[in-house]
N, C-alpha and C positions, 0 to 999 in steps of 0.2 A: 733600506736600512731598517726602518720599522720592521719588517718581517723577518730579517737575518737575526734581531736583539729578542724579538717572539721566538723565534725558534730557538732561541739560545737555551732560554728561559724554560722551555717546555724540555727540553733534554735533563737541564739543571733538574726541574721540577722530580721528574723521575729519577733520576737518580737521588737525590735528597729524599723521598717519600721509602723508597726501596732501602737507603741504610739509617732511615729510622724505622724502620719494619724488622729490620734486623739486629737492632739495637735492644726488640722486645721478643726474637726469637720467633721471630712473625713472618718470615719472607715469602709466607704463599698468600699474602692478605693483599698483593697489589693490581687485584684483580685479574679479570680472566672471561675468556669469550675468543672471538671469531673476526681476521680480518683478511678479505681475499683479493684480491687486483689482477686484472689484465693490463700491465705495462708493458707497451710495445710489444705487444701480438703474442706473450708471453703470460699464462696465468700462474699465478703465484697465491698461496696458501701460507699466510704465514702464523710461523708458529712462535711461542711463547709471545702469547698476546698477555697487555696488561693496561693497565686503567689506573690513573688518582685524580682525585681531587683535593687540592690545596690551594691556598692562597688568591683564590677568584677563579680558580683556570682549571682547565677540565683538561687530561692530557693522556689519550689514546696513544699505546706503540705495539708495535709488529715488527719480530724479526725472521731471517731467514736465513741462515747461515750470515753473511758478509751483507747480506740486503735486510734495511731499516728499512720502517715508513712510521712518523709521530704525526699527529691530529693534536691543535692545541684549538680548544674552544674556551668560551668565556664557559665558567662553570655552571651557571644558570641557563645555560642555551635552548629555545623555545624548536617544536616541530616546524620545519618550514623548510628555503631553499635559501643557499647564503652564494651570493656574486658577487660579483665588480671588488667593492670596497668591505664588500661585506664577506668574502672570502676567507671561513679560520685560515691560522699559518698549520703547514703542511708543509713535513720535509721526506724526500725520498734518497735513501743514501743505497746507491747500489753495489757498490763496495767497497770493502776496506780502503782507507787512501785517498778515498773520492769524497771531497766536501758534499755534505747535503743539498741535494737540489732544491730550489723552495717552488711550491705550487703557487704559479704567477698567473693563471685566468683558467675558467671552468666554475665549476660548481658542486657544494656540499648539500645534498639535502638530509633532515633528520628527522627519519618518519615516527622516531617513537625516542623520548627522553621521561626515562620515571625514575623523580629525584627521591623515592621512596626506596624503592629497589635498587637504586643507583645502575640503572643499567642506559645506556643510549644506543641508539642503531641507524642506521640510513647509510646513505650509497654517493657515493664520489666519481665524480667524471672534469678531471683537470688535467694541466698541461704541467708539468714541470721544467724549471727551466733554470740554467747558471751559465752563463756568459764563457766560465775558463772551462767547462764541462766539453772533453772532445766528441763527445757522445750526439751533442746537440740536445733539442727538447724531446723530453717524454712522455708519453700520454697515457693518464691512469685513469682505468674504469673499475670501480672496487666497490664492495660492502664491506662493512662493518657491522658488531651486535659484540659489544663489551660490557661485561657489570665492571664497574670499577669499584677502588677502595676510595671512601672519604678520610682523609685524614687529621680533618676538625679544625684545620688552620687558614 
């Protein structure tokens, strides 16, 4: 449940950052970079990549047509490798319709976070996984390298 109200929160997050961005006539401010995966033997490039930072939390997305993928981290997140319980929430939505799958075991590492530049990067290898999903689990190997927007709150 902890992770389903995280991800809720990181979706919220973006969108709330994006129409106040828009509010200032601002909507290319919410960052921008590179997120790529191999999901079930499938690589995928996704585009309009974006990035905020708001309210403690750091929230990387990637779209691609009907396929999502959000990275919520705490905002201040150190280089290292993050497991078990220490796992950000991670959601994969592979299409319209389809609730987001939450990344339930694997690992995030983050080989480079500069809170100057606002930019973070490193590479994911997790499972993703939701119970009513006919599909079963999924298995994501991806990088990331996004500057994001801070947006001071």
């Amino acid at each position: 449940m902890k992770k389903l109200s995280t991800a809720f929160l990181a979706v919220s997050l973006m969108v709330f950052v994006s129409c106040e961005n828009d509010k200032n006539n601002d909507v290319n401010n919410v960052g921008s970079g590179s997120i790529t995966a191999k999901i079930d033997g499938t690589q995928i490039e996704f585009g309009n990549v974006s990035g905020a930072k708001a309210l403690g939390l750091l929230t990387l997305k990637g779209d691609k047509g009907d396929v999502r993928i959000v990275m919520l981290f705490k905002d201040d997140i150190k280089e290292g490798t993050y497991s078990g319980d220490d796992l950000p929430n991670m959601t994969y939505t592979p299409d319209k319709g389809v609730t987001g799958l939450l990344a339930m075991s694997g690992s995030v590492t983050i080989t480079k976070h500069n809170e100057t530049s606002n930019v973070v990067e490193g590479t994911f290898d997790v499972v993703f996984s939701n119970y009513g999903y006919e599909g079963g689990d999924v298995v994501a190997k991806g990088s990331f390298k996004v500057e994001y927007a801070d947006a001071g709150i």
